[in-house]
Every structure is written in structure tokens, then in C-alpha cells.
Biotite code that builds the C-alpha atoms (Angstrom):
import biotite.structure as struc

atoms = struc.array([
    struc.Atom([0.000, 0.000, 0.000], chain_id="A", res_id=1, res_name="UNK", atom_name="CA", element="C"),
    struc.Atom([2.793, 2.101, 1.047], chain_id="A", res_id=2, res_name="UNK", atom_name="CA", element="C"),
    struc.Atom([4.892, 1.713, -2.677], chain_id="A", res_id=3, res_name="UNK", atom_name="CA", element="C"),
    struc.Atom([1.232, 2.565, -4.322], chain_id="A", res_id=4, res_name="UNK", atom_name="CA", element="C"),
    struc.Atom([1.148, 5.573, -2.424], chain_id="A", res_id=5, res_name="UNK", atom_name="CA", element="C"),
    struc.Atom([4.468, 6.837, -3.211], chain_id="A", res_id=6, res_name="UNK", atom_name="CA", element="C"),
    struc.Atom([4.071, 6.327, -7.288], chain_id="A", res_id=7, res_name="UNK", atom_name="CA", element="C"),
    struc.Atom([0.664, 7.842, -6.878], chain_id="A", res_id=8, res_name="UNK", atom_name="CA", element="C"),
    struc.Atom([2.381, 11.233, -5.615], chain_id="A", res_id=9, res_name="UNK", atom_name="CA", element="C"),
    struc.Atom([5.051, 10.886, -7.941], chain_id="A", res_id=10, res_name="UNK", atom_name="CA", element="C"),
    struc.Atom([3.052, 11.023, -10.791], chain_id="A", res_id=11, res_name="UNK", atom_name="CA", element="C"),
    struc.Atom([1.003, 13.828, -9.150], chain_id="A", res_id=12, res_name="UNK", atom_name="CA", element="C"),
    struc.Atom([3.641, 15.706, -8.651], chain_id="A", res_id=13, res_name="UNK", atom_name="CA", element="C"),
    struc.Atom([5.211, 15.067, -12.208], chain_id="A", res_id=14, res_name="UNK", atom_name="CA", element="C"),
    struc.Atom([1.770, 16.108, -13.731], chain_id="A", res_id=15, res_name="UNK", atom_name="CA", element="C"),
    struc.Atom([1.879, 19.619, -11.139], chain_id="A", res_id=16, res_name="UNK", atom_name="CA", element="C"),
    struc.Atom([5.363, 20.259, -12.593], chain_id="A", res_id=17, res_name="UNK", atom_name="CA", element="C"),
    struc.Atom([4.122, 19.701, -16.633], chain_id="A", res_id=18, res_name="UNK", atom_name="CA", element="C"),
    struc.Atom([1.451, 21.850, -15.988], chain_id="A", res_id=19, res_name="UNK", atom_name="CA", element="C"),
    struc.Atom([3.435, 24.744, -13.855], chain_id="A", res_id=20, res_name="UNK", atom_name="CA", element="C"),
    struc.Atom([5.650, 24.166, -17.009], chain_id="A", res_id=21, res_name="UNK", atom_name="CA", element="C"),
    struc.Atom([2.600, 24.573, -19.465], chain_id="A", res_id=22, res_name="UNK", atom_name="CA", element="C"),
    struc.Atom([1.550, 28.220, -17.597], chain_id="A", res_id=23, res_name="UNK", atom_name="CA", element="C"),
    struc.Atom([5.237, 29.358, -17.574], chain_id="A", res_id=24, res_name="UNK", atom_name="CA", element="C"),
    struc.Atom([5.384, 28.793, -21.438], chain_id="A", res_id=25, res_name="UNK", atom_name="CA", element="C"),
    struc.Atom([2.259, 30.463, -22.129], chain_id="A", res_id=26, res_name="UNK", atom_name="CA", element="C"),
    struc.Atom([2.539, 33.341, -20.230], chain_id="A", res_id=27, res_name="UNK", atom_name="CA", element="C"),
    struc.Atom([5.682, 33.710, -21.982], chain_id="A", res_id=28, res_name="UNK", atom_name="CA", element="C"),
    struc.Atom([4.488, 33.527, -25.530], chain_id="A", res_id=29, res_name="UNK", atom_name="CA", element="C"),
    struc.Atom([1.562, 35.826, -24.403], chain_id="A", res_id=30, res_name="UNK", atom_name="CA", element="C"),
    struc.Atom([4.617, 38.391, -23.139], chain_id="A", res_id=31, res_name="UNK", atom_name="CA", element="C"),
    struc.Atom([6.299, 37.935, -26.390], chain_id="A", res_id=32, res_name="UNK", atom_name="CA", element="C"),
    struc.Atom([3.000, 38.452, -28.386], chain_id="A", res_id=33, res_name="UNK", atom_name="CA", element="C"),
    struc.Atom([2.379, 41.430, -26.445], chain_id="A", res_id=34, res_name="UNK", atom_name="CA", element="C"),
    struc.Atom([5.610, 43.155, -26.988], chain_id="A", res_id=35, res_name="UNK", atom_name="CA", element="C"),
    struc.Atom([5.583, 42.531, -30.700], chain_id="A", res_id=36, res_name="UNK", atom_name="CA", element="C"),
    struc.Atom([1.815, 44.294, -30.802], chain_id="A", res_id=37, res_name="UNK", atom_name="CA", element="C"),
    struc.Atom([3.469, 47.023, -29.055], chain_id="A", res_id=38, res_name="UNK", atom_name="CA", element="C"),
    struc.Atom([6.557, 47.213, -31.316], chain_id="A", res_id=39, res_name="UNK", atom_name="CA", element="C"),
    struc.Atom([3.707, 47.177, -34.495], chain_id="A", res_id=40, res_name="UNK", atom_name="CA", element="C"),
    struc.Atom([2.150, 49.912, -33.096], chain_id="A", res_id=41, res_name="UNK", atom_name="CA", element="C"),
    struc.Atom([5.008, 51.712, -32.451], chain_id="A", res_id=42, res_name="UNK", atom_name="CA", element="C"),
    struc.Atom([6.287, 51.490, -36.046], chain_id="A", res_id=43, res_name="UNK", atom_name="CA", element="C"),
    struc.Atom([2.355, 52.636, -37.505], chain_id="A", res_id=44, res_name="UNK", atom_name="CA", element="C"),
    struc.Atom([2.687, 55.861, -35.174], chain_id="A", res_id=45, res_name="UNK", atom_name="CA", element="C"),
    struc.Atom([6.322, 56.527, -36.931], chain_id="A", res_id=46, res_name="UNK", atom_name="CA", element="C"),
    struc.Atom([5.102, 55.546, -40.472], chain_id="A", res_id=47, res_name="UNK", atom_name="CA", element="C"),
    struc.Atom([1.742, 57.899, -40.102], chain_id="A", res_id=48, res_name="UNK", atom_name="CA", element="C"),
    struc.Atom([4.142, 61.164, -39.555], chain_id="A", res_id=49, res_name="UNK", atom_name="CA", element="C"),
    struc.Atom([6.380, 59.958, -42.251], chain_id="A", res_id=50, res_name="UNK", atom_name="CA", element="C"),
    struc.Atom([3.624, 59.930, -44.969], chain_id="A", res_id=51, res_name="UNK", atom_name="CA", element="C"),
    struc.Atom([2.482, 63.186, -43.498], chain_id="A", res_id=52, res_name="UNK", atom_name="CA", element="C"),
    struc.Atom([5.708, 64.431, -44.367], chain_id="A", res_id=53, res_name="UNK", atom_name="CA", element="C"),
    struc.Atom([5.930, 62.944, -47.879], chain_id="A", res_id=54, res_name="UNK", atom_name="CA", element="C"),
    struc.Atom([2.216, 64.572, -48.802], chain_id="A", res_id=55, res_name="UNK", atom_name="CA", element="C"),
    struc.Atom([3.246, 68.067, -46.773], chain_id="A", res_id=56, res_name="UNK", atom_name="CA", element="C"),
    struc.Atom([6.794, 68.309, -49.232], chain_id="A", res_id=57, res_name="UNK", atom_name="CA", element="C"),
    struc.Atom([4.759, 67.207, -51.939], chain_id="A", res_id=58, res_name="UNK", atom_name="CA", element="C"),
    struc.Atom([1.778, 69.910, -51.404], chain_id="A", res_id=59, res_name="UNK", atom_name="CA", element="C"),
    struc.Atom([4.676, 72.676, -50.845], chain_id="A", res_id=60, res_name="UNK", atom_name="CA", element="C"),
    struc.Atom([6.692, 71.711, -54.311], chain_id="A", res_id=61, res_name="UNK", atom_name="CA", element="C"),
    struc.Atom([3.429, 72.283, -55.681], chain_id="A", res_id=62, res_name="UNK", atom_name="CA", element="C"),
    struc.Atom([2.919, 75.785, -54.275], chain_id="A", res_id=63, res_name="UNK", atom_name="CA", element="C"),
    struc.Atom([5.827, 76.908, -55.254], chain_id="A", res_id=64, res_name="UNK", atom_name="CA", element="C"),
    struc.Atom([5.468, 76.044, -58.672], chain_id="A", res_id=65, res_name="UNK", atom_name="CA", element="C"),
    struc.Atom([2.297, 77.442, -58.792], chain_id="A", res_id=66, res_name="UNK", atom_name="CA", element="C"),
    struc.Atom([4.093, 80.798, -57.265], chain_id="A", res_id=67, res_name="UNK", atom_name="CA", element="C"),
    struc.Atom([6.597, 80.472, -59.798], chain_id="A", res_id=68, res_name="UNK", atom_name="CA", element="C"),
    struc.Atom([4.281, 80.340, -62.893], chain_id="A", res_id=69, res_name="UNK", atom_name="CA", element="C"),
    struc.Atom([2.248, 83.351, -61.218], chain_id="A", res_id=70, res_name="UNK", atom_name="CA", element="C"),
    struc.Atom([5.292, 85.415, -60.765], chain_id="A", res_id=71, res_name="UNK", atom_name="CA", element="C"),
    struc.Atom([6.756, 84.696, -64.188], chain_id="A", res_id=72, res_name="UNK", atom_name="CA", element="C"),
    struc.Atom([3.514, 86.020, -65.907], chain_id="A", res_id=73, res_name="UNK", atom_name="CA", element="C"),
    struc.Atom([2.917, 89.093, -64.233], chain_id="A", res_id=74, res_name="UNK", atom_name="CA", element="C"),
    struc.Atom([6.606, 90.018, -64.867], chain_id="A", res_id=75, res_name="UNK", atom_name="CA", element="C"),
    struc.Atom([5.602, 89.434, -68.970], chain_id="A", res_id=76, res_name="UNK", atom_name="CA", element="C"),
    struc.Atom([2.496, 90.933, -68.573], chain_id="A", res_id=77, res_name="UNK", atom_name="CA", element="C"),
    struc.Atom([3.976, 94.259, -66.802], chain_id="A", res_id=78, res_name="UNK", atom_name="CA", element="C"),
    struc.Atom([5.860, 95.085, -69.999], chain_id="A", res_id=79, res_name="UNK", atom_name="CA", element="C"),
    struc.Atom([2.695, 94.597, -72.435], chain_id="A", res_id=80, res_name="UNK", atom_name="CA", element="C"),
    struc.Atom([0.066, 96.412, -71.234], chain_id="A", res_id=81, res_name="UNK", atom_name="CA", element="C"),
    struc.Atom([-0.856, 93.601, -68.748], chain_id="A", res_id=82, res_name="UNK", atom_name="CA", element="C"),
    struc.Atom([-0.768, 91.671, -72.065], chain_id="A", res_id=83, res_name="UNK", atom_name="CA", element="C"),
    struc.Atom([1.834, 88.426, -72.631], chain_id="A", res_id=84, res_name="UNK", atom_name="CA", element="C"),
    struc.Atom([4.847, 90.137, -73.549], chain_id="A", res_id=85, res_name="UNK", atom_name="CA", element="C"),
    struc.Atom([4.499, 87.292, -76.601], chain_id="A", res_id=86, res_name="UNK", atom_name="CA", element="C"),
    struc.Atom([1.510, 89.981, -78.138], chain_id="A", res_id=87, res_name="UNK", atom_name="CA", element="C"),
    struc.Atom([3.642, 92.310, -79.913], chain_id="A", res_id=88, res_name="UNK", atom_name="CA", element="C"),
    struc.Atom([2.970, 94.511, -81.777], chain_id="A", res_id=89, res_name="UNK", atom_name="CA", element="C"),
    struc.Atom([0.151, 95.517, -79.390], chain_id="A", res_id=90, res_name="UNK", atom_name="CA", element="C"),
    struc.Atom([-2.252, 98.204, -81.311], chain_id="A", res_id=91, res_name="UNK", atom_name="CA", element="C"),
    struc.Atom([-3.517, 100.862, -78.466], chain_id="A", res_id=92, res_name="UNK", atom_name="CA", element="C"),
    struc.Atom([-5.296, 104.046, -79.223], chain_id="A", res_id=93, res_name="UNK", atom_name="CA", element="C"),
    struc.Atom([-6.132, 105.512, -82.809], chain_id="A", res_id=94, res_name="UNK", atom_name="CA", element="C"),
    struc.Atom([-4.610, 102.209, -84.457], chain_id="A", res_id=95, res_name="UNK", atom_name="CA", element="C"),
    struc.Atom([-6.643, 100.036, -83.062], chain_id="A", res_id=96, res_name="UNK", atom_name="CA", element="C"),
    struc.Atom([-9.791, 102.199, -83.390], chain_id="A", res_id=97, res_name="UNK", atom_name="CA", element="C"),
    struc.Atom([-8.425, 101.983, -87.275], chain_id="A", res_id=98, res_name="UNK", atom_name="CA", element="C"),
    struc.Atom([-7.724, 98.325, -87.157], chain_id="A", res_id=99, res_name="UNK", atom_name="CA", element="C"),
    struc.Atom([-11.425, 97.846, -85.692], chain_id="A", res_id=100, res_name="UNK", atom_name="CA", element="C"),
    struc.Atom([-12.916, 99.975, -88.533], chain_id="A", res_id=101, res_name="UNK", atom_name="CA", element="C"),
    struc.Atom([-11.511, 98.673, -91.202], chain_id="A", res_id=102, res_name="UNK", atom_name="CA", element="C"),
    struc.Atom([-12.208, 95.207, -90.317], chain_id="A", res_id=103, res_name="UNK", atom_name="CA", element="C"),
    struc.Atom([-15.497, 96.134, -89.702], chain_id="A", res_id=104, res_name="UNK", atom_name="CA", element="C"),
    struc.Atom([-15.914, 98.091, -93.429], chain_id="A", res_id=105, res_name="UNK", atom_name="CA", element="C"),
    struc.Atom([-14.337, 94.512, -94.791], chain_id="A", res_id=106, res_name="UNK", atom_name="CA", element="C"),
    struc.Atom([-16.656, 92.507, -93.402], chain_id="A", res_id=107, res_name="UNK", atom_name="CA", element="C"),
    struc.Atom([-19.542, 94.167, -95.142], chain_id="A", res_id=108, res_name="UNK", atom_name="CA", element="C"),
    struc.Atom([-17.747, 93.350, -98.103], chain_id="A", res_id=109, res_name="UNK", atom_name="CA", element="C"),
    struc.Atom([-17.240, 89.974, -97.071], chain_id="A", res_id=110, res_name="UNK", atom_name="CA", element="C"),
    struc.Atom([-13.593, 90.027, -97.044], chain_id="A", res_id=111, res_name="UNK", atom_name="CA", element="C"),
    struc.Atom([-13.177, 88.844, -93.917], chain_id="A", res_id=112, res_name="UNK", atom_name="CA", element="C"),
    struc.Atom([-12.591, 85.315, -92.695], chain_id="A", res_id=113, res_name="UNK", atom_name="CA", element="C"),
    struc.Atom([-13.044, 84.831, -89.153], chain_id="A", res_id=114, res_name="UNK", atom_name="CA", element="C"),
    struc.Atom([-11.310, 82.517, -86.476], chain_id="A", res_id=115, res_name="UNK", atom_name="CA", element="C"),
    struc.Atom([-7.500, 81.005, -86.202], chain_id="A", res_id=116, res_name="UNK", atom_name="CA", element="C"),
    struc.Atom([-8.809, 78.299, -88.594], chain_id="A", res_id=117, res_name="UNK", atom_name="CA", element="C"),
    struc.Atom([-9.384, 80.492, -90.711], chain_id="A", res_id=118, res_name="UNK", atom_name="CA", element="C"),
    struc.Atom([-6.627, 83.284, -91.262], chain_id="A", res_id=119, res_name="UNK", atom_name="CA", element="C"),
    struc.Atom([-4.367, 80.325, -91.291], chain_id="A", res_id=120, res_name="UNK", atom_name="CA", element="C"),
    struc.Atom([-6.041, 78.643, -94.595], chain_id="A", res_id=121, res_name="UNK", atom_name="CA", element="C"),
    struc.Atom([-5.826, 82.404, -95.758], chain_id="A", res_id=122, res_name="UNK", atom_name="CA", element="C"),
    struc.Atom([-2.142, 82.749, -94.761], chain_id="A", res_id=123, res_name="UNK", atom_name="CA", element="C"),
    struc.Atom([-1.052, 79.411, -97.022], chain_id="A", res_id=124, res_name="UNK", atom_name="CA", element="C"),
    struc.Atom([-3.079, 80.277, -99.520], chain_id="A", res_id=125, res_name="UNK", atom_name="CA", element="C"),
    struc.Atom([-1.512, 83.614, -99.511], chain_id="A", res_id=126, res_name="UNK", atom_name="CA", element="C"),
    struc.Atom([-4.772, 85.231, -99.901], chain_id="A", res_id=127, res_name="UNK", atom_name="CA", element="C"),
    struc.Atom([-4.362, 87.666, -96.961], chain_id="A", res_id=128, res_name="UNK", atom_name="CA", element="C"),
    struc.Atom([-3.924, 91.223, -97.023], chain_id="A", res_id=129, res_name="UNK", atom_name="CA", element="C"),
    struc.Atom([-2.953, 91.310, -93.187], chain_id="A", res_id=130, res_name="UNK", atom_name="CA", element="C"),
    struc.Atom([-4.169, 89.427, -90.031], chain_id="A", res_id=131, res_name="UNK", atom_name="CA", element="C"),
    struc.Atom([-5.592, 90.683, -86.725], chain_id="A", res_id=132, res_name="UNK", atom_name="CA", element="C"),
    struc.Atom([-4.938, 88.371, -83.658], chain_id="A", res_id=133, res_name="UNK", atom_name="CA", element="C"),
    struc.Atom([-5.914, 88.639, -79.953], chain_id="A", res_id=134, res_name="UNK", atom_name="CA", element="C"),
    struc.Atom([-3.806, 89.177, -77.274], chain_id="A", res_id=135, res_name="UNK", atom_name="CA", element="C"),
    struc.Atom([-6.167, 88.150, -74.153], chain_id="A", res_id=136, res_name="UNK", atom_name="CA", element="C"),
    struc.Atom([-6.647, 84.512, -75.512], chain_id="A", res_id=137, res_name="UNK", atom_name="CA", element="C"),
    struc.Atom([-5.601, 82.266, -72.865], chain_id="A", res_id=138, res_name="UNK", atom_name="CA", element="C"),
    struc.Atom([-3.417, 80.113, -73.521], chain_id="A", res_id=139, res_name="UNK", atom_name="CA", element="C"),
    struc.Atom([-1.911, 82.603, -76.017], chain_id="A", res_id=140, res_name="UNK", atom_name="CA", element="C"),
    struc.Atom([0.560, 79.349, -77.262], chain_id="A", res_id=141, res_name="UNK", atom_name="CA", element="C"),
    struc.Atom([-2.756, 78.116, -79.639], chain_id="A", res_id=142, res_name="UNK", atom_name="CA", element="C"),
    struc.Atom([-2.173, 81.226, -81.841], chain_id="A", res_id=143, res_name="UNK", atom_name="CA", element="C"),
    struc.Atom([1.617, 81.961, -81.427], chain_id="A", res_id=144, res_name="UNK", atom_name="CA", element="C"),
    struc.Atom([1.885, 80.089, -85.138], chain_id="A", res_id=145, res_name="UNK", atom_name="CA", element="C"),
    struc.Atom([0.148, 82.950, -86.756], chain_id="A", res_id=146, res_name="UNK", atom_name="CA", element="C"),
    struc.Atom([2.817, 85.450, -86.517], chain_id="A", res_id=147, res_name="UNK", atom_name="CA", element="C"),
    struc.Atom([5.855, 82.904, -87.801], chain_id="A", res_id=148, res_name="UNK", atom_name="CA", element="C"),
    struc.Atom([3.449, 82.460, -90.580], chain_id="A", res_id=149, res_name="UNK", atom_name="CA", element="C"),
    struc.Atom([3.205, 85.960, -91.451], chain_id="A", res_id=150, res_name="UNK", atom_name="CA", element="C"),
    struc.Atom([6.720, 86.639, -90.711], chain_id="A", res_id=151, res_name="UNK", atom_name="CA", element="C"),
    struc.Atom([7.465, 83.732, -93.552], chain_id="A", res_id=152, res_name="UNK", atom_name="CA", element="C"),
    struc.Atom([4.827, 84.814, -95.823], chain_id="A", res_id=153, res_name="UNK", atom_name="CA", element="C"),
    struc.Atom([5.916, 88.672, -95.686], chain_id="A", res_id=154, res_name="UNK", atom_name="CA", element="C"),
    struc.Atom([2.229, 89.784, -94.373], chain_id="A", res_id=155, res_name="UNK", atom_name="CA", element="C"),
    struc.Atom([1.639, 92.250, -92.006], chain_id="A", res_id=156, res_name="UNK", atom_name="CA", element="C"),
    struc.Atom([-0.517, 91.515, -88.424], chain_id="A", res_id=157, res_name="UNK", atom_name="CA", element="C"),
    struc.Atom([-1.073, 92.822, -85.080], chain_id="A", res_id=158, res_name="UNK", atom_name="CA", element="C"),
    struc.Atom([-2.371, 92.121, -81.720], chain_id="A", res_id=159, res_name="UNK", atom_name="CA", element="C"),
    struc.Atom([-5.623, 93.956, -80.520], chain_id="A", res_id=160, res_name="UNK", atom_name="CA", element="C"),
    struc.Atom([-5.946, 93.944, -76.327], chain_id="A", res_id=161, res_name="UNK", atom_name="CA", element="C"),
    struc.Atom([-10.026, 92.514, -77.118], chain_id="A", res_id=162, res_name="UNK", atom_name="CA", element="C"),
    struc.Atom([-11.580, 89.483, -78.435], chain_id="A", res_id=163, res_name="UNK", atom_name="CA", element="C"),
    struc.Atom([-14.992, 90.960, -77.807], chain_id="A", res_id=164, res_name="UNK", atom_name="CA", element="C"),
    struc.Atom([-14.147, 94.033, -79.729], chain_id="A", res_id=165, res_name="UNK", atom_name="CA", element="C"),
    struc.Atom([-12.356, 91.978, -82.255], chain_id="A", res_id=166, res_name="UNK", atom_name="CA", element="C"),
    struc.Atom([-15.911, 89.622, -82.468], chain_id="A", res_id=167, res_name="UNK", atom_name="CA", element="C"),
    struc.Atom([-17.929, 92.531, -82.594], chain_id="A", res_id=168, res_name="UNK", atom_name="CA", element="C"),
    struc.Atom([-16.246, 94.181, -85.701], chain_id="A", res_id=169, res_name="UNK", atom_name="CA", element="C"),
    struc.Atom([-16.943, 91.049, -87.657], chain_id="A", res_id=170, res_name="UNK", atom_name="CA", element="C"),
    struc.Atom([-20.267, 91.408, -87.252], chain_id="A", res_id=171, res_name="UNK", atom_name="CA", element="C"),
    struc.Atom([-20.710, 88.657, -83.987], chain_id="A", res_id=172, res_name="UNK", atom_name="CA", element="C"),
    struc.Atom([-21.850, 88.785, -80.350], chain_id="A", res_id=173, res_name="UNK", atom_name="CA", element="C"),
    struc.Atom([-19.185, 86.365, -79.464], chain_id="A", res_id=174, res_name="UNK", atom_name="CA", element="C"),
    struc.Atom([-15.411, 86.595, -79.031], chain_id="A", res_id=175, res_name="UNK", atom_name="CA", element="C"),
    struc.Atom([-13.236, 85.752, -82.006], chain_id="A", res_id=176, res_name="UNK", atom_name="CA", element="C"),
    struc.Atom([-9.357, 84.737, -81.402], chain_id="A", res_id=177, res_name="UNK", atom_name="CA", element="C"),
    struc.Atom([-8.009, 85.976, -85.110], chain_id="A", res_id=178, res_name="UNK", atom_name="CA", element="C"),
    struc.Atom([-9.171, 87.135, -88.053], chain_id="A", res_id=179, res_name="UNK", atom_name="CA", element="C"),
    struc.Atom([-7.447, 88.078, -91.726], chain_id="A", res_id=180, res_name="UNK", atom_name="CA", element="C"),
    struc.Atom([-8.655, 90.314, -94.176], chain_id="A", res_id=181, res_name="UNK", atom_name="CA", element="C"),
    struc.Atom([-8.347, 89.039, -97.328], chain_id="A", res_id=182, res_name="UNK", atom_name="CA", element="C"),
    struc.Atom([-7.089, 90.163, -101.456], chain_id="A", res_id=183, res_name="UNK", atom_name="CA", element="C"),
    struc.Atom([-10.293, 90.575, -104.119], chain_id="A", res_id=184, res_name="UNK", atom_name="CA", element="C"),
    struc.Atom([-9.374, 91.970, -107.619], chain_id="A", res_id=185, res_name="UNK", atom_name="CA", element="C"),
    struc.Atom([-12.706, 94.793, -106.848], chain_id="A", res_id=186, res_name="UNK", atom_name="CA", element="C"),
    struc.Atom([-11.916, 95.880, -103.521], chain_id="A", res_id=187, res_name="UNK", atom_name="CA", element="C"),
    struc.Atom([-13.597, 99.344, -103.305], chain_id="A", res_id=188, res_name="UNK", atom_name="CA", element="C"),
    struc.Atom([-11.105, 99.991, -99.722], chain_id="A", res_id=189, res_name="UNK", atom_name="CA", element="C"),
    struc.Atom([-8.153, 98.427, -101.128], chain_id="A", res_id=190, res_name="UNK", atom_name="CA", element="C"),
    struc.Atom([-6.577, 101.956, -100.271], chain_id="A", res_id=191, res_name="UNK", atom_name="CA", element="C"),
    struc.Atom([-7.738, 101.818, -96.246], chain_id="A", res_id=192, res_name="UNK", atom_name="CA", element="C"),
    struc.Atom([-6.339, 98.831, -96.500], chain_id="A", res_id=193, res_name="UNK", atom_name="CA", element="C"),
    struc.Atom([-3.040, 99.741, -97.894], chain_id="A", res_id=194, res_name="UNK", atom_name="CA", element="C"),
    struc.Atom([-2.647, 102.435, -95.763], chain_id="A", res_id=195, res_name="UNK", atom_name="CA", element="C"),
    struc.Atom([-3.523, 100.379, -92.630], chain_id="A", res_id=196, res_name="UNK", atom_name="CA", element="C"),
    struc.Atom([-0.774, 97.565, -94.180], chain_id="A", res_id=197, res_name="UNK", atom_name="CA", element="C"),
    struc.Atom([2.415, 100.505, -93.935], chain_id="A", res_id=198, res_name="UNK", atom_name="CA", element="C"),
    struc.Atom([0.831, 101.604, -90.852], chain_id="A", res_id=199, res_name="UNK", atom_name="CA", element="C"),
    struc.Atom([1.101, 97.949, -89.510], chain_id="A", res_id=200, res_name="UNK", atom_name="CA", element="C"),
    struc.Atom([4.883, 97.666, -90.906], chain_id="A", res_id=201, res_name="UNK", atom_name="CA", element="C"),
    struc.Atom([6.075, 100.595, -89.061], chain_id="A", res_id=202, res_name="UNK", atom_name="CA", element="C"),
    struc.Atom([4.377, 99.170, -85.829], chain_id="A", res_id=203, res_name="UNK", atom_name="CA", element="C"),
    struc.Atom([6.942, 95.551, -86.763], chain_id="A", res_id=204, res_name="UNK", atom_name="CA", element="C"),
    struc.Atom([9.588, 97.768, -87.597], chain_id="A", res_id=205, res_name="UNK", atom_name="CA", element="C"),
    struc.Atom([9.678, 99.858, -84.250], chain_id="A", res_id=206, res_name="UNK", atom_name="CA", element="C"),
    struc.Atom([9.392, 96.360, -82.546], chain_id="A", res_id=207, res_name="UNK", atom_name="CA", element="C"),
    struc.Atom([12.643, 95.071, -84.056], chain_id="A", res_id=208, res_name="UNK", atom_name="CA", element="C"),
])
């Protein structure tokens, strides 16, 4: 009875010690699990700021730029008129009142042809007597081909400050980028037109 006793504690006390065992090992994996949680979190809260960063440097490049492009048109508008300094020659004051009057007098002749489209057909074709472009289209780039293509074809043009005013003297209630005045064998204000041509030449020449 005695020897049954004994084994009977023995293994009692062998299955106490497995099982203290069993608790020590788990609390130590739940330790471990909780310290990696902690380290997870850790590294989110110093990722968040880091992004923040990234987007902040991002958002301030783009400001910049956006100061940049400001700055850099103002400075070529200050020279023009508030115009692009591109928009030379600029017509102001009795010129332009001509410019607006002749084209005007044209169209009731129908010797006008109206839009970029347009005046640059007329320009290939070399049917233009001179061309009238606008200088407060925006972006001004879509009609910076029109004076190269005078320049090559030897016709004069100008830039008026209004596309309103511009629309208007073609006989529309809508703004109109360009226009060219075209050649007809009976033009009855081919001189108007030829003076308004040498007026337009000395305006290129005091440019250059």
C-alpha cells in the first residue's frame, strides 16, 4: 500500500510540474506576443508622420510652382500692357480704333474670314492682305503660329488687347481669337487697307 502511495504522488507531482511548465510557457508567448503588438504599433505611429511628411513636401513643391508660374507672368504681362509680352505689336489708341474699322468696313464686303482656322487657310493660300490676332486669348501658345506664318509669308498683323471688340467688328456677339482680311481683284477699300498695311509695318519695324 505504502509503494502505491508513493508512485501515486510521484506522478502527481510530475503532472503539477508539466502543468506549472505549461503556464510558464504560455505566459511567456503571451509576453512575447504582447511586446511585438506594441513594437507594431510603435512602427504605424512613426510611419503615419512619415507619410504626413511625404504629402506636406509634396503639397509645398506644388505651391511653389504654382508661385513660380504666377510670378513669371505678371513680370511678362507688366511690360505689355498687362498683355503676354508674346503679343507684340500691341495696337492701343487711334490704331486700333483703325484696325477695328476697317475690319469692320471689310466685313460688309465679305472680305473677312473669321477665327485662327481660318486666317491660317488664308495665310497658305496667300490670300491675306494682313491678319488681326488677340492678345487676351488664354493660352496665347494656340495662336503663337500665326505670326511665324506671317513673318514667312511677308504679311503684315497685329495684336488687338479685345476678343470681344475683335468679335464685334466682324459682325458677332461672341469673341473671335483671329481674323485676316483678305485680297479681291474689286476691292472698293483696297486703299484703307493699304494704308492700314504701312501703318502695320512701321508698328513691326519699331518692334525690331
Amino acid at each position: 500500500m505504502q509503494i502505491e502511495e508513493r508512485e501515486v504522488e510521484k506522478t502527481s507531482k510530475k503532472k503539477d510540474k508539466k502543468k506549472k511548465e505549461k503556464k510558464v510557457k504560455k505566459e511567456k508567448k503571451e509576453k512575447a506576443e504582447k511586446k511585438k503588438t506594441k513594437k507594431k504599433k510603435e512602427k504605424t505611429k512613426t510611419k503615419e508622420p512619415k507619410k504626413e511628411k511625404k504629402e506636406k513636401k509634396k503639397k509645398d513643391k506644388k505651391v511653389k510652382k504654382e508661385k513660380k508660374k504666377t510670378t513669371e507672368k505678371k513680370k511678362t504681362q507688366n511690360d505689355n500692357g498687362g498683355f503676354d509680352l508674346r503679343a507684340k505689336p500691341l495696337a492701343k489708341d487711334q490704331i486700333k480704333i483703325k484696325i477695328l474699322d476697317l475690319v469692320s468696313e471689310a466685313n460688309s464686303y465679305q472680305l473677312v474670314r473669321k477665327g485662327a482656322n481660318e486666317a491660317t487657310k488664308m495665310l497658305n493660300r496667300s490670300q491675306a492682305e494682313f491678319i488681326v490676332i488677340c492678345a487676351d486669348v488664354i493660352p496665347l501658345e494656340i495662336l503663337l503660329h500665326l505670326p511665324l506664318l506671317c513673318e514667312d509669308k511677308n504679311i503684315p498683323f497685329c495684336f488687338l488687347p479685345s476678343s470681344v471688340a475683335l468679335g464685334k467688328s466682324c459682325g458677332l456677339t461672341r469673341r473671335i481669337t483671329a481674323c485676316a482680311v483678305i485680297k479681291s481683284e474689286r476691292n472698293p477699300i483696297q486703299r484703307k487697307i493699304d494704308s492700314l498695311k504701312a501703318e502695320m509695318e512701321q508698328m513691326l519695324m519699331q518692334q525690331d
